[in-house]
C-alpha positions in Angstrom: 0.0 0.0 0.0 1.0 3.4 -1.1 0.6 6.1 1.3 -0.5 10.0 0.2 3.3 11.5 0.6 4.7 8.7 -1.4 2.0 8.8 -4.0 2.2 12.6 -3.9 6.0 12.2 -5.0 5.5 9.5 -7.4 2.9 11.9 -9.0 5.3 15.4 -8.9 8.5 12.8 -10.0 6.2 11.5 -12.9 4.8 14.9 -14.5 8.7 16.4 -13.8 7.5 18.9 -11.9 9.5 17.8 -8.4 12.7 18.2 -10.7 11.5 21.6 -11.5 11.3 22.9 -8.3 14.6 21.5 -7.2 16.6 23.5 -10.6 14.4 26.6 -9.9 14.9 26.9 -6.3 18.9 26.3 -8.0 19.2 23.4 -5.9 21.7 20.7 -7.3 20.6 16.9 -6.7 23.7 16.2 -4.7 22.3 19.1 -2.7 18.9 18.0 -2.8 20.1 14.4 -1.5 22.1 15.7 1.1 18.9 17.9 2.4 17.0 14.8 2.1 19.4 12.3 3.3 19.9 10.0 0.6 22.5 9.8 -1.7 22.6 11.9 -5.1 22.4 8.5 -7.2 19.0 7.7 -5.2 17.4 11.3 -6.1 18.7 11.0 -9.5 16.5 7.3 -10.0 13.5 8.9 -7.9 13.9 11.8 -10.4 14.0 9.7 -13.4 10.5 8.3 -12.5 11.3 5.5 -9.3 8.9 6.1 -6.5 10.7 6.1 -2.8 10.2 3.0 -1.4 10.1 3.9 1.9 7.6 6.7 3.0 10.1 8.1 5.5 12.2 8.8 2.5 8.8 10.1 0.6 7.8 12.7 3.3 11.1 14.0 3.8 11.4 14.6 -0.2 8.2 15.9 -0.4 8.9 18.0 2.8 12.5 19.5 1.0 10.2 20.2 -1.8 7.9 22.1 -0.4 10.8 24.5 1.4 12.7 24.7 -1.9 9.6 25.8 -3.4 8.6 28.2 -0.4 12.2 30.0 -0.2 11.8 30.9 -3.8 8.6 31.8 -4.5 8.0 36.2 -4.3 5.5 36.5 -1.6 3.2 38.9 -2.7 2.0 41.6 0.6 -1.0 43.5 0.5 -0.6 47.4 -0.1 -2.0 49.2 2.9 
């Protein structure tokens, strides 16, 4: 059984898009894997379409995603 991080992965991995936030937050995928704890080869199959097989490593990607994305995304404040 799948759980929703690692099916959440498996979906951003598979449309490219978990790829895409890692370059444009101008992350590398050895610095990716070292935020993540796995080693650069690992990221590198996950980003070439593997799923994580083990939802620790699933959440924690997603997790690093979601900051990478956060960090370099212009917030946009109200004027007033």
């Amino acid at each position: 059984m799948i759980d929703s991080d690692t099916a959440q992965v498996a979906r951003l991995v598979r449309t490219g898009e978990a790829r895409a936030i890692r370059e444009s937050a101008s992350l590398s995928a050895v610095d990716m894997a070292d935020r993540v704890g796995v080693a650069p080869r690992t990221l590198r199959a996950w980003e070439d379409g593997q799923t994580p097989r083990q939802p620790y490593a699933a959440r924690k990607y997603l997790a690093e995603l979601r900051r990478a994305h956060k960090e370099h995304t212009p917030t946009h404040k109200k004027a007033g």
